[in-house]
N, CA, C and O atoms as a Tinker XYZ file with bonds, in Angstrom:
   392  protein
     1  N     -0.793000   -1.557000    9.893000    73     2
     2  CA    -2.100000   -1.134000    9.473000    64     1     3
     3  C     -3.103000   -2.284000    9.584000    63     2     4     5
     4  O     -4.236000   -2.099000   10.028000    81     3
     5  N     -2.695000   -3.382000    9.204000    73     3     6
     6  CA    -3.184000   -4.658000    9.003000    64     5     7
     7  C     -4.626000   -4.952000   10.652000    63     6     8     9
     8  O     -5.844000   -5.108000   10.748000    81     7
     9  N     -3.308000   -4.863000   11.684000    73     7    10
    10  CA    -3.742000   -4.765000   13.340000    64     9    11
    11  C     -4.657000   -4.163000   13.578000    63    10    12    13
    12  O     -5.405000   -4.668000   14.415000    81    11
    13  N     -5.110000   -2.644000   12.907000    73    11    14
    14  CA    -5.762000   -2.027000   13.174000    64    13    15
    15  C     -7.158000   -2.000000   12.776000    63    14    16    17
    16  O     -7.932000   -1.154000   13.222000    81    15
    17  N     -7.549000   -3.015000   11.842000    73    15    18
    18  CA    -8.596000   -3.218000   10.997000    64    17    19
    19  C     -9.805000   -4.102000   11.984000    63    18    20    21
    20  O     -9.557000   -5.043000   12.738000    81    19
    21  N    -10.845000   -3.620000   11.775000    73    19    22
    22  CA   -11.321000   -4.255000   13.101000    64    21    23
    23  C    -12.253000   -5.804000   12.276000    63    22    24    25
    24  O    -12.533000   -6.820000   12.913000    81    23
    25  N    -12.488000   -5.649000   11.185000    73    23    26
    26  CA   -12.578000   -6.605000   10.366000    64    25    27
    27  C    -11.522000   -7.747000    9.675000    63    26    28    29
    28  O    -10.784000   -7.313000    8.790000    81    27
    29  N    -11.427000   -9.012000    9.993000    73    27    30
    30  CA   -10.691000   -9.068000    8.920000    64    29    31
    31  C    -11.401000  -10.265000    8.064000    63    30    32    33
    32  O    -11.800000  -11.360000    8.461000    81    31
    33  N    -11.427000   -9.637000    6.632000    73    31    34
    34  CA   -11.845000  -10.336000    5.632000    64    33    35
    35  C    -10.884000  -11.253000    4.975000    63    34    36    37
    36  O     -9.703000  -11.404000    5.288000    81    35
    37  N    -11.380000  -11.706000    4.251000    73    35    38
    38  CA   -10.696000  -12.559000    3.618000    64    37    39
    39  C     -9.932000  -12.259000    2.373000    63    38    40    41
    40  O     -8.976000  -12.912000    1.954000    81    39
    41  N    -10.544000  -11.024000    1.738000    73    39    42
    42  CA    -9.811000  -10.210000    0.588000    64    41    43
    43  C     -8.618000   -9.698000    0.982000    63    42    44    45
    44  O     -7.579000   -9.827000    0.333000    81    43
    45  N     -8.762000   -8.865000    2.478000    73    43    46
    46  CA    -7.893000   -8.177000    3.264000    64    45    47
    47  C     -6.550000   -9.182000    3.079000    63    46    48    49
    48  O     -5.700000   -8.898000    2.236000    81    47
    49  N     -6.425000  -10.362000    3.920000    73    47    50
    50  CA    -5.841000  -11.383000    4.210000    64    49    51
    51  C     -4.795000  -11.704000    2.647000    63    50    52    53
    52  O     -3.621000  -11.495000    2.344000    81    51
    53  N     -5.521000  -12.069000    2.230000    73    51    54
    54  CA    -5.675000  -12.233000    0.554000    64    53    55
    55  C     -4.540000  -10.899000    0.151000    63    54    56    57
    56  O     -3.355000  -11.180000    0.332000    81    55
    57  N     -4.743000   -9.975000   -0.194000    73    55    58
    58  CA    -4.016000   -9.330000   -0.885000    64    57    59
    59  C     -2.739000   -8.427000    0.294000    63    58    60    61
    60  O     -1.789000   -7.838000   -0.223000    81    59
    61  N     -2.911000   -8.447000    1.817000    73    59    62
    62  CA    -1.731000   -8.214000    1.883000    64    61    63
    63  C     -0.594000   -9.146000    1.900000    63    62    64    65
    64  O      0.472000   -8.692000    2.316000    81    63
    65  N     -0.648000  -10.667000    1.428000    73    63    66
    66  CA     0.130000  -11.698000    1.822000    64    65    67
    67  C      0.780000  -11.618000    0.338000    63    66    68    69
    68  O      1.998000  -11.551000    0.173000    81    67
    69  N     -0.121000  -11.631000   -0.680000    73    67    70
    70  CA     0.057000  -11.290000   -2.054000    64    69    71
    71  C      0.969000  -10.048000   -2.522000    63    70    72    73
    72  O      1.777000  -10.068000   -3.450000    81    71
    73  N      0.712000   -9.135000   -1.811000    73    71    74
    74  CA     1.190000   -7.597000   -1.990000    64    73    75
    75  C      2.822000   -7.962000   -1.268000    63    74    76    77
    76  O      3.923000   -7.804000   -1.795000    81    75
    77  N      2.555000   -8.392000   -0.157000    73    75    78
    78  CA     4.274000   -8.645000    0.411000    64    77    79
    79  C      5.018000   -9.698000    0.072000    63    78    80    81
    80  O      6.083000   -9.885000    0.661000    81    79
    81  N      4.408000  -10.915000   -1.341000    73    79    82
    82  CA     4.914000  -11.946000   -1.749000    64    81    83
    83  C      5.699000  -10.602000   -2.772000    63    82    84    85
    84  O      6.800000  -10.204000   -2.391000    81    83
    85  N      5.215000  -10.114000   -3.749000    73    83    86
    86  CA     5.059000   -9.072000   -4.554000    64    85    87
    87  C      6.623000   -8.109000   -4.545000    63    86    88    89
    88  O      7.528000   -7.858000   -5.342000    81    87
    89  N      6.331000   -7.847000   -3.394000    73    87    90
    90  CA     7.303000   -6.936000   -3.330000    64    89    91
    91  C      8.912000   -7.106000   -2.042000    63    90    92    93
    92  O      9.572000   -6.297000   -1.389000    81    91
    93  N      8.937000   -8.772000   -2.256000    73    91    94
    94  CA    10.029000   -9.384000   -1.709000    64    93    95
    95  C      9.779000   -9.234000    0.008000    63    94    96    97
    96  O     10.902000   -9.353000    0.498000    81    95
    97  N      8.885000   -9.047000    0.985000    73    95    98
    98  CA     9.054000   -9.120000    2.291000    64    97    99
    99  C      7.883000  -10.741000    2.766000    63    98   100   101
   100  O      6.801000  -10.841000    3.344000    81    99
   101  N      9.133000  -12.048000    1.956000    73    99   102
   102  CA     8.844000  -13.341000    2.244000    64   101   103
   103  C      8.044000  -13.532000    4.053000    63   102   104   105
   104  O      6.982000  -13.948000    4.518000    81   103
   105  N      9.387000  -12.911000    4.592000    73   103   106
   106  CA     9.025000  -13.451000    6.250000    64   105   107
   107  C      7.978000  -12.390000    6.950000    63   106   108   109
   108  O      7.428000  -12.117000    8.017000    81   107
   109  N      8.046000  -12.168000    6.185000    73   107   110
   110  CA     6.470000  -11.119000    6.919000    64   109   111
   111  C      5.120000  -11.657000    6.180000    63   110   112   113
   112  O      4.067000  -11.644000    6.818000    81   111
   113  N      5.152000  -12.213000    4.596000    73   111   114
   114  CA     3.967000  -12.882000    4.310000    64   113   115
   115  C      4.036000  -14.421000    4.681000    63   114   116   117
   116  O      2.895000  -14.881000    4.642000    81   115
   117  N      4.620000  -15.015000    4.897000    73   115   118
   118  CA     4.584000  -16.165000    5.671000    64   117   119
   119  C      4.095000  -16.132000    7.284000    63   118   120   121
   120  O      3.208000  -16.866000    7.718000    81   119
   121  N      4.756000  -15.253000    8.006000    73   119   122
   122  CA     4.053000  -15.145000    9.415000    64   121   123
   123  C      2.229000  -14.955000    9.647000    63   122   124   125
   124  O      1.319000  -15.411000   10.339000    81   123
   125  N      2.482000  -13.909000    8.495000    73   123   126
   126  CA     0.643000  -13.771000    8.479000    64   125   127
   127  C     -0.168000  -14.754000    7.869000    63   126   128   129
   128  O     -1.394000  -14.704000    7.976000    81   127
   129  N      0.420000  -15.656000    7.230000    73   127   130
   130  CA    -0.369000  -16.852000    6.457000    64   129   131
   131  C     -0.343000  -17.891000    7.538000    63   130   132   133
   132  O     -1.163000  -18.808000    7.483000    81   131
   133  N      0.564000  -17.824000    8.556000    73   131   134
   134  CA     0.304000  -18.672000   10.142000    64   133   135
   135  C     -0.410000  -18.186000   10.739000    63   134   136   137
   136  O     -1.086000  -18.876000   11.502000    81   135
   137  N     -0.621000  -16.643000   10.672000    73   135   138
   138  CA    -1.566000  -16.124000   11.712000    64   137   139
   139  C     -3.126000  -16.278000   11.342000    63   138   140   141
   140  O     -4.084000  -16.433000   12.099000    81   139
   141  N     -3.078000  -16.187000    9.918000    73   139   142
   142  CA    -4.392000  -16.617000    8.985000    64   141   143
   143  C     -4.651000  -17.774000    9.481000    63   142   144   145
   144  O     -5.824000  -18.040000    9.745000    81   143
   145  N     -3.564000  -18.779000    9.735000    73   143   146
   146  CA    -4.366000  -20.256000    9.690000    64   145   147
   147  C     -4.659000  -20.817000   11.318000    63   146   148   149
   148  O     -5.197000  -21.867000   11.669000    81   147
   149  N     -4.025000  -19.568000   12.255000    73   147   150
   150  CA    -4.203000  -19.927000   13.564000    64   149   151
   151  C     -5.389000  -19.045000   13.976000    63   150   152   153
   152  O     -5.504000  -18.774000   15.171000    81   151
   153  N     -6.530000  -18.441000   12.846000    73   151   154
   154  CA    -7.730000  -17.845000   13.665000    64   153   155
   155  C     -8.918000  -18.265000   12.441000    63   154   156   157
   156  O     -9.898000  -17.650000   12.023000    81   155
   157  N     -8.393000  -19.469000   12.128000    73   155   158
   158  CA    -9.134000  -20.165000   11.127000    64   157   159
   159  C     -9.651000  -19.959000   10.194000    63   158   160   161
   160  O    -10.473000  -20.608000    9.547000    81   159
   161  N     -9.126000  -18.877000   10.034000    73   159   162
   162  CA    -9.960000  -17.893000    8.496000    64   161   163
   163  C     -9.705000  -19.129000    8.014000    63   162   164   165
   164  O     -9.019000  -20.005000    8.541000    81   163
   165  N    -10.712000  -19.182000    6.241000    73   163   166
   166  CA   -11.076000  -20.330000    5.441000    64   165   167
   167  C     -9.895000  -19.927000    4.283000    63   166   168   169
   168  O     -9.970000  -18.720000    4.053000    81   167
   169  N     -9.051000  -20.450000    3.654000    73   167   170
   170  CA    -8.068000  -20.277000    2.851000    64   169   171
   171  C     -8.457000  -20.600000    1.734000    63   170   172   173
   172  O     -9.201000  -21.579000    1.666000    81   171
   173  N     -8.077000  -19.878000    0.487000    73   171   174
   174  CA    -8.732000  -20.266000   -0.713000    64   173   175
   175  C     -7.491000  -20.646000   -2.002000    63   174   176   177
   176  O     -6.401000  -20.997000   -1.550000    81   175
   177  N     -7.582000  -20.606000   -3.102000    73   175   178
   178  CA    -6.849000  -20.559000   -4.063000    64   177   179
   179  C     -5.499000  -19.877000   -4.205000    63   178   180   181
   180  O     -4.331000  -20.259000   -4.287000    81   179
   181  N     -6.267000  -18.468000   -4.200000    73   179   182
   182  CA    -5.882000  -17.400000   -4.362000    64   181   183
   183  C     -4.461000  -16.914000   -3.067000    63   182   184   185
   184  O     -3.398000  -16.315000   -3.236000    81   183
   185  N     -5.189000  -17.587000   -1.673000    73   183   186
   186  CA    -4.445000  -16.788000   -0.724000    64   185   187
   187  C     -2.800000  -18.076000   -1.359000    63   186   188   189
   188  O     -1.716000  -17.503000   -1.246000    81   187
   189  N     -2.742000  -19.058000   -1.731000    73   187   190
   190  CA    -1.631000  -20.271000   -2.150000    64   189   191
   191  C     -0.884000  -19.587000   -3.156000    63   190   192   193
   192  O      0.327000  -19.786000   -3.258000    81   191
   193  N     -1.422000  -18.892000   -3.822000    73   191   194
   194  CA    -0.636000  -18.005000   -5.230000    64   193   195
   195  C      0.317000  -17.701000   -4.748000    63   194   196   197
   196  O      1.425000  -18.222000   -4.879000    81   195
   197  N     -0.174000  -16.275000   -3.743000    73   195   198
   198  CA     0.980000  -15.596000   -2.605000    64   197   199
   199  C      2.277000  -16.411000   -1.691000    63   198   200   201
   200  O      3.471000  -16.184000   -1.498000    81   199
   201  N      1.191000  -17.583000   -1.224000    73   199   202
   202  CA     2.083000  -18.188000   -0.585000    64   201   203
   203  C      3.294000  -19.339000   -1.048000    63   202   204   205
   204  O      4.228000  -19.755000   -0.362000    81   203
   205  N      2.957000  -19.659000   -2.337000    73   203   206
   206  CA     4.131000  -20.582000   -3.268000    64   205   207
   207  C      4.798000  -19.413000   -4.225000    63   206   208   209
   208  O      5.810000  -19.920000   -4.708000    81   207
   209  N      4.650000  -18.058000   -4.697000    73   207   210
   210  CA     5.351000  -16.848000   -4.985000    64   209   211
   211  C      6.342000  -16.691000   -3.548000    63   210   212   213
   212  O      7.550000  -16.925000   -3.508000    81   211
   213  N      5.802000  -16.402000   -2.825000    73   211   214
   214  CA     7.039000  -16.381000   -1.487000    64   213   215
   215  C      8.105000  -17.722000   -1.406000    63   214   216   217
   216  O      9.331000  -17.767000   -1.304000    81   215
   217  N      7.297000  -18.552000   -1.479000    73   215   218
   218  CA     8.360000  -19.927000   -1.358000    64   217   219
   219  C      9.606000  -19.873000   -2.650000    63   218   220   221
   220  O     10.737000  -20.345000   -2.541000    81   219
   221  N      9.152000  -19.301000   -3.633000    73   219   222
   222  CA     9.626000  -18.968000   -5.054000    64   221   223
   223  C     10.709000  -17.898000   -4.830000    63   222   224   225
   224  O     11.794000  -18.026000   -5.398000    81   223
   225  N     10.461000  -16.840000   -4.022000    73   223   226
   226  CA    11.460000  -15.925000   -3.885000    64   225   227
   227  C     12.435000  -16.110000   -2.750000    63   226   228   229
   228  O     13.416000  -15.368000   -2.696000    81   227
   229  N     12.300000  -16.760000   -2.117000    73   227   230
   230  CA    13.064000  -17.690000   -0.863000    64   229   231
   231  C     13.928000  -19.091000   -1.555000    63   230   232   233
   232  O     14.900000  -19.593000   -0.989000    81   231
   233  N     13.509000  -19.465000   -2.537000    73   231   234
   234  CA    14.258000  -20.898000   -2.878000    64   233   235
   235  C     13.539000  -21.757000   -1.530000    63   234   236   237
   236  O     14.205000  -22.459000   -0.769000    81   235
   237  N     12.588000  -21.623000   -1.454000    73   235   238
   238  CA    11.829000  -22.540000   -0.133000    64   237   239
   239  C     11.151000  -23.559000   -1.163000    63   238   240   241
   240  O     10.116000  -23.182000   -1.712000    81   239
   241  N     11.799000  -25.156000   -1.540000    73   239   242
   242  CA    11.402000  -25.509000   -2.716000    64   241   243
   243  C     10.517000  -26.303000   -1.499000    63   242   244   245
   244  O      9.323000  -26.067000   -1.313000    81   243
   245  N     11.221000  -27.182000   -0.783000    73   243   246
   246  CA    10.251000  -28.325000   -0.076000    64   245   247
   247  C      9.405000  -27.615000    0.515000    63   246   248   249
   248  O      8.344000  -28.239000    0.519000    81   247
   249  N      9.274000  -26.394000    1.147000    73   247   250
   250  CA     7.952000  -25.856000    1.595000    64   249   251
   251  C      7.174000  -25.633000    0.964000    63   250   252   253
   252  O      6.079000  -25.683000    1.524000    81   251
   253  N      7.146000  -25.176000   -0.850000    73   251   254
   254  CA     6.596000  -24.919000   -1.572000    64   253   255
   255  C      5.760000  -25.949000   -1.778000    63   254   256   257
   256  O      4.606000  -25.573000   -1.985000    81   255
   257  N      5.974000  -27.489000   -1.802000    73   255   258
   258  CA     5.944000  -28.889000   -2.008000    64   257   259
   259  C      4.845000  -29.023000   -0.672000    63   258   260   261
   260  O      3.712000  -29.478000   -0.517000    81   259
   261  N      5.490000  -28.600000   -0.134000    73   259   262
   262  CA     4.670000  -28.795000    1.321000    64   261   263
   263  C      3.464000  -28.180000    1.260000    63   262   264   265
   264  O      2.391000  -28.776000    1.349000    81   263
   265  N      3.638000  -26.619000    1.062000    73   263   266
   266  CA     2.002000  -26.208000    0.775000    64   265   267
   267  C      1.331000  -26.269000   -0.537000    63   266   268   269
   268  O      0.239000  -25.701000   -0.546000    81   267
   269  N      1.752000  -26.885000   -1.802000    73   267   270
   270  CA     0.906000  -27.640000   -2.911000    64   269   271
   271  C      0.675000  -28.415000   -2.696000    63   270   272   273
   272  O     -0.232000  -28.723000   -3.469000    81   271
   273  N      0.965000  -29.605000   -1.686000    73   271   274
   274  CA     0.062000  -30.461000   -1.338000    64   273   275
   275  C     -0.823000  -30.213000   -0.234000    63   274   276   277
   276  O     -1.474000  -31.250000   -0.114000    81   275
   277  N     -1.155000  -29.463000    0.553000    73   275   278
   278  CA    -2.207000  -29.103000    1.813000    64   277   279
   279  C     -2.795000  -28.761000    0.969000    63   278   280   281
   280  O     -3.738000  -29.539000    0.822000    81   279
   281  N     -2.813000  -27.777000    0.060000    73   279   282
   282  CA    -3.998000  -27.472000   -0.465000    64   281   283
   283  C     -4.742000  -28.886000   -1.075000    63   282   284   285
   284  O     -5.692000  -29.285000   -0.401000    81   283
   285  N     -4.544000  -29.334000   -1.763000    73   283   286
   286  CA    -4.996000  -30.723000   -2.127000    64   285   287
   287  C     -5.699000  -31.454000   -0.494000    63   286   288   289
   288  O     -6.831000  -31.712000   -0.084000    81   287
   289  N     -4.817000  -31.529000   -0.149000    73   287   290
   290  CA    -4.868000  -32.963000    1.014000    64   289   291
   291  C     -5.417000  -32.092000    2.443000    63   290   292   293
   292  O     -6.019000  -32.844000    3.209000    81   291
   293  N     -5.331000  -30.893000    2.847000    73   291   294
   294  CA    -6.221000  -29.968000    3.563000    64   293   295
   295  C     -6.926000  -29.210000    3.578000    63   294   296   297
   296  O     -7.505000  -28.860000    4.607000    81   295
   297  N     -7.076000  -28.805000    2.666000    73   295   298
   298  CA    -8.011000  -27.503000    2.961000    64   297   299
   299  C     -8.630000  -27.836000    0.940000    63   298   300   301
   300  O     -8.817000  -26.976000    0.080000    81   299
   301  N     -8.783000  -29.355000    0.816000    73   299   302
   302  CA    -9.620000  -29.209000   -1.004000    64   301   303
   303  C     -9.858000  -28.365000   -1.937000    63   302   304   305
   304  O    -10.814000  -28.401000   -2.711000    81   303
   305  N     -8.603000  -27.209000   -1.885000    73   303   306
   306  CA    -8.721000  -26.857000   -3.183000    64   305   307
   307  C     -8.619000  -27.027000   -4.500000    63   306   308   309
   308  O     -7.433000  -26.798000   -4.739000    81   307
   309  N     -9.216000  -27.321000   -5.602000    73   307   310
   310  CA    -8.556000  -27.789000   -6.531000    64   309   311
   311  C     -7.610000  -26.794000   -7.476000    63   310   312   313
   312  O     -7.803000  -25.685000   -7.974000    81   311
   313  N     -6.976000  -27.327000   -7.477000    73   311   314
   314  CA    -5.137000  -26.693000   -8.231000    64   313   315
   315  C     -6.197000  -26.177000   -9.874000    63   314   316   317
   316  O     -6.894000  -26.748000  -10.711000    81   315
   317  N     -5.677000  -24.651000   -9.542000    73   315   318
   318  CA    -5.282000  -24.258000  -11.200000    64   317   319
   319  C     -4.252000  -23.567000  -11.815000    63   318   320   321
   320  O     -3.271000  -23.211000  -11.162000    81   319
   321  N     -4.380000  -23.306000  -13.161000    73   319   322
   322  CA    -3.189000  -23.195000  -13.242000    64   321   323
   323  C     -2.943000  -22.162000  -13.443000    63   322   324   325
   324  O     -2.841000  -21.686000  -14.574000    81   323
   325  N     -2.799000  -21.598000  -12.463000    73   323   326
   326  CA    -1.996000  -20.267000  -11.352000    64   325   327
   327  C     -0.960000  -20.995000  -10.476000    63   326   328   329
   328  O      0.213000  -20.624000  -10.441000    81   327
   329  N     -1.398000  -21.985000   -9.809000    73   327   330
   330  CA    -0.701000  -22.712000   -9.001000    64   329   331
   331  C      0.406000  -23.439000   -9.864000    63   330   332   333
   332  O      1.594000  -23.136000   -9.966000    81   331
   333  N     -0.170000  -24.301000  -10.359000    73   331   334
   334  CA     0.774000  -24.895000  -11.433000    64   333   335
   335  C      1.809000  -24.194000  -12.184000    63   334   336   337
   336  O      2.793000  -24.819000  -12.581000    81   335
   337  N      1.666000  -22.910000  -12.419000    73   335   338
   338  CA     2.621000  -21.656000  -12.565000    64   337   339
   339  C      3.939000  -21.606000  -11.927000    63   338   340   341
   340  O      5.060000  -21.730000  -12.419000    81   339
   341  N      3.582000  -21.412000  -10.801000    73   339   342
   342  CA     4.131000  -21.257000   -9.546000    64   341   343
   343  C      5.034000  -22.210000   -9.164000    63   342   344   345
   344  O      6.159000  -21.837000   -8.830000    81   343
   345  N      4.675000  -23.683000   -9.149000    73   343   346
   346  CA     5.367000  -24.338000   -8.945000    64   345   347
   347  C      6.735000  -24.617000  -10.316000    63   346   348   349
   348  O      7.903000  -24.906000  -10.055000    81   347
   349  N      6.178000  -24.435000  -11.680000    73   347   350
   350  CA     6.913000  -24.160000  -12.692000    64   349   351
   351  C      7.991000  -23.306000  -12.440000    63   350   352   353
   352  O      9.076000  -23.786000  -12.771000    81   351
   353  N      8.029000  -21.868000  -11.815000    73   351   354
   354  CA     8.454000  -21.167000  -11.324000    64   353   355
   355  C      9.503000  -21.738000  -10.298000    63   354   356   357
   356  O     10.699000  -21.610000  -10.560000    81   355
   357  N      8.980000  -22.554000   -8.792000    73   355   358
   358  CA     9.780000  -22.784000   -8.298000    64   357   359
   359  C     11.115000  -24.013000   -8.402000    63   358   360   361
   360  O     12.216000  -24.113000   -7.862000    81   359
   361  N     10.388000  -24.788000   -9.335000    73   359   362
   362  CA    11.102000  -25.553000   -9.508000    64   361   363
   363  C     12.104000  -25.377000  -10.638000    63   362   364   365
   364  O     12.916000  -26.279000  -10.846000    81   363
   365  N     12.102000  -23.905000  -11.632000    73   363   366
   366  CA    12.680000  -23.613000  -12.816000    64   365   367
   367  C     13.723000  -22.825000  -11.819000    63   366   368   369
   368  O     14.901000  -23.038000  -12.108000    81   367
   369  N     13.448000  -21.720000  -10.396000    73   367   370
   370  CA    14.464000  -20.859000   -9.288000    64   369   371
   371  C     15.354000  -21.973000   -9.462000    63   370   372   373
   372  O     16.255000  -21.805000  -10.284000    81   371
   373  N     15.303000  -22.873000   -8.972000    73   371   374
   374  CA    16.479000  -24.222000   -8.879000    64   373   375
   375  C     17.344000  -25.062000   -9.548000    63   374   376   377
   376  O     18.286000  -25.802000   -9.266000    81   375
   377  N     16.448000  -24.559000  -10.964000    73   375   378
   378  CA    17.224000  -24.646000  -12.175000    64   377   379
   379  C     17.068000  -26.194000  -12.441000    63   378   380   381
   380  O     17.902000  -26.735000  -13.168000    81   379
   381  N     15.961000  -26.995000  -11.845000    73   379   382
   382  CA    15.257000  -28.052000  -12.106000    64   381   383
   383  C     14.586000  -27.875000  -14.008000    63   382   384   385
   384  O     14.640000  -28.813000  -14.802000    81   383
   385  N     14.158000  -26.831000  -14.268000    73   383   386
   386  CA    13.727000  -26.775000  -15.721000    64   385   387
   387  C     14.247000  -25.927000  -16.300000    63   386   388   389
   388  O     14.347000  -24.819000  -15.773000    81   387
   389  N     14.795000  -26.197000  -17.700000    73   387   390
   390  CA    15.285000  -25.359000  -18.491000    64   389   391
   391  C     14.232000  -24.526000  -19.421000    63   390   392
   392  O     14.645000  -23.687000  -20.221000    81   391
C-alpha cells in the first residue's frame, strides 16, 4: 500500500515503521527506515522510537547503540525520554538490568 501513495510524508513514513515495529515485522521496518534514509526524507524523534522498538524485538543491542548515537551525532536530535525508554528496554531484553 505504502508504494502506491503518491505522496510520501513524513507522518506516513513515521507510523508505518512504528506500526510494523508494533506488531513484530522487524525486517520489513528496518528496510523502509533504509529506504527513508536513501530518498532523504528528514528523520525525526519519533521515526527512532520505531526504530530502537525494532532493535528491542530483534535483540539487535549494538544496532540499537548504533542508531542512539546517529541520532545525536547525525541527524541532531535531541534524545527524550521516549528514547531513553527504549534503550532501558533494550538493554533490560539482555538482561543487562534487573
Amino acid at each position: 500500500m505504502f508504494n502506491w501513495l503518491d505522496v510520501n510524508e513524513i507522518i506516513i513514513w513515521n507510523n508505518i515503521i512504528n506500526g510494523l515495529a508494533m506488531h513484530d515485522h522487524v525486517t520489513y521496518a528496518l528496510c523502509l527506515f533504509e529506504r527513508m534514509k536513501n530518498v532523504k526524507e528528514k528523520l525525526y524523534g519519533i521515526t527512532f522510537v520505531g526504530i530502537l522498538s525494532n532493535c528491542t524485538h530483534m535483540g539487535l543491542v549494538r544496532d540499537g547503540f548504533l542508531y542512539f548515537q546517529s541520532m545525536v551525532d547525525n541527524y541532531l536530535i535531541v534524545l527524550q525520554i521516549k528514547h531513553y525508554g527504549c534503550m532501558m528496554d533494550l538493554l533490560g531484553i539482555i538482561g543487562l538490568i534487573y
